[in-house]
N, C-alpha and C positions, 0 to 999 in steps of 0.2 A: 504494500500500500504506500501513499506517496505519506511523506514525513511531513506535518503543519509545522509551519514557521510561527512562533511567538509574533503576536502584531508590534510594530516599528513603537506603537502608544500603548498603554492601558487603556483600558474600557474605563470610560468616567462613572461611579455608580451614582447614581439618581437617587435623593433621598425615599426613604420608601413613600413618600406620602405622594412623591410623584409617579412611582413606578404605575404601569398599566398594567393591568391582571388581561392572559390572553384567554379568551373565551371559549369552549371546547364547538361554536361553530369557526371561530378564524382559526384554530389550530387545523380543524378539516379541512378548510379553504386551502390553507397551506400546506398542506401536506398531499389534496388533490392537484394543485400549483407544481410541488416539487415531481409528483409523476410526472406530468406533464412535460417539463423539462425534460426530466430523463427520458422517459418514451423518445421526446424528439431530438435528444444527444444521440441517441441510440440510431436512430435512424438514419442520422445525417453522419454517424462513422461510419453503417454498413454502405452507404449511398458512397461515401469518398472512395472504400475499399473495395468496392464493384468498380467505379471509374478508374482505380486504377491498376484493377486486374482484368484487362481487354481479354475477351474471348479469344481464342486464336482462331483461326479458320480451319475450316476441315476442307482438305486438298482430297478432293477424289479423283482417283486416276481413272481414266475409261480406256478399256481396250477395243480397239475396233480395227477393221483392214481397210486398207488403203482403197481411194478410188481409183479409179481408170487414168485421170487428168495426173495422178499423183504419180500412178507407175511409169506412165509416158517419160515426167518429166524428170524418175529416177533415170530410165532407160537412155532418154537425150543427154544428162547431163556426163553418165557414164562413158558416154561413147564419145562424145566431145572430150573431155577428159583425156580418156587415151588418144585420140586422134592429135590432142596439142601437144600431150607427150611427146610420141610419134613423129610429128614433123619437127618439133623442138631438136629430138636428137639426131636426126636426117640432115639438120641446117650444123646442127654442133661439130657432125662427124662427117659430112659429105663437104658444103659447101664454104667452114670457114678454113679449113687446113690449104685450100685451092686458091685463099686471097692474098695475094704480095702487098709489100708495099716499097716500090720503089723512091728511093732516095736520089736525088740529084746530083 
């Protein structure tokens, strides 16, 4: 529990002939008053502690097969692929060994 701090003053005490006797309806008042509070301290830490525990997302994976449009364009990009290989090394091994360069 948290530790009370002694107040920085004394409480002034009232001669009795001033004190006010509290009546057993303002003691209910006040003690329906102090639920009150609490009930709504209460509510507004679970309110904080939901804001600031974000649900995460639920990632659902789906498995499906490919469409037609989609295998094409594995198929095209495959073939392309090898074909620039293919001439890449054609221009590497065939036609730059064939290049001079003469100096004046």
């Amino acid at each position: 529990m948290e530790e009370q701090l002694p107040p920085s003053q004394p409480p002034i005490s009232q001669p009795p002939s001033l004190e006010r006797q509290i009546t057993p309806e303002q003691l209910a008042e006040m003690k329906a008053r102090a639920r009150e509070l609490a009930v709504q301290q209460t509510l507004a830490q679970q309110a904080a502690l939901q804001q600031q525990q974000k649900p995460q997302p639920q990632v659902v994976y789906v498995r499906r097969n490919l469409t037609v449009a989609e295998l094409l364009l594995v198929i095209l990009l495959s073939c392309g692929i090898v074909t620039g290989i293919q001439w890449s090394w054609n221009i590497i091994s065939n036609v730059l060994p064939k290049i001079e360069i003469k100096v004046r």
